[in-house]
N, C-alpha and C positions, 0 to 999 in steps of 0.2 A: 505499400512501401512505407517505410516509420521514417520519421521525420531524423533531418541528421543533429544528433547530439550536440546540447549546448556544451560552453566550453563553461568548465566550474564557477569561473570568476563570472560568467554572462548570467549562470542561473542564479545565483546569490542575487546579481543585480534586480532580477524577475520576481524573485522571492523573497528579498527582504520588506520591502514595501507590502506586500500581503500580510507577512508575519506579524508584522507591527499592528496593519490594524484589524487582525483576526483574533491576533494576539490580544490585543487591548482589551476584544468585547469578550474571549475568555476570561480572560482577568476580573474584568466587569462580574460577570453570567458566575464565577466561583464566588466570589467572595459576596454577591447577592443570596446566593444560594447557602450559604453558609461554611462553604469549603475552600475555604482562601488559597492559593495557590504557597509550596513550602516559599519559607523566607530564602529571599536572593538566587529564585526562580522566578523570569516574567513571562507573562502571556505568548508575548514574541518568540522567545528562545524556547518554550517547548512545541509550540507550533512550527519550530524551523526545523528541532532538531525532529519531529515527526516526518516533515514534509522529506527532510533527507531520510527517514528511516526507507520511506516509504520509495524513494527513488532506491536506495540499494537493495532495495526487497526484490522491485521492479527488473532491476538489472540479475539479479540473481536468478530468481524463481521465472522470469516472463518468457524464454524459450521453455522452456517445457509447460507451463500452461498455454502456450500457443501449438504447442503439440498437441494435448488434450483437446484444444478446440479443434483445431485442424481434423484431428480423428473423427470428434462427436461428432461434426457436421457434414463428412465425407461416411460415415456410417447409419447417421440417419438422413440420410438427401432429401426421403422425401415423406420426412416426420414433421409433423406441427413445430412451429419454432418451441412451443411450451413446450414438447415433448423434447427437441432438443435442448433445453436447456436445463430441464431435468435431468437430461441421460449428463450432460456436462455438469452439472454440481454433484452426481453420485459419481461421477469420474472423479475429481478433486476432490473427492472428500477422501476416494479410494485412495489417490495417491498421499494424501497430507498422512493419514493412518500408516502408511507403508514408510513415510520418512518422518518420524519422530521428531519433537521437538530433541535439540540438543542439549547438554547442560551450557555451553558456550554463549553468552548473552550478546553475543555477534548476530548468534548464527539462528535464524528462528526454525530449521529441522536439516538434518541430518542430510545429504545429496545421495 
């Protein structure tokens, strides 16, 4: 059972203090490295605006990669878990290939 959804304003609450200082040690780790992060972008805010990519990805794409597992795992019952999770990454790869990325910078492939 998946845990019940934070409300927007609750996950901000959860996540900005991460961002900040995940953020920072990017900030740090770039411009040590010699790749400064662009002017009037900070560590924090691409780290946030990441962490929400990564939740609407989540929200988009997660029933049907939960299909894909659902299947491998009810078709190999009784495969080595490596072997399951081989057959599940050449699942996903099958599907990523069959829905194309889009030209829409929303949308990272096609439904």
């Amino acid at each position: 059972m998946s845990p019940e959804p934070l409300d927007p304003s609750e996950e901000l609450v959860r996540i900005e203090p991460f961002a900040r200082k995940v953020g920072a040690e990017l900030d740090k780790a770039c411009r040590a490295a010699g790749t400064p992060l662009p002017p009037g972008v900070s560590g924090a805010q691409l780290v946030a605006q990441i962490i929400d990519r990564m939740r609407q990805d989540t929200e988009r794409w997660g029933p049907e990669l939960r299909r894909i597992t659902h299947e491998v795992w009810a078709e190999g019952r009784n495969a080595s878990r490596e072997s399951r999770l081989a057959l599940l990454s050449s699942k996903v790869e099958q599907w990523l290939k069959a829905h194309p990325p889009t030209n829409d910078p929303n949308e990272l492939h096609s439904a």
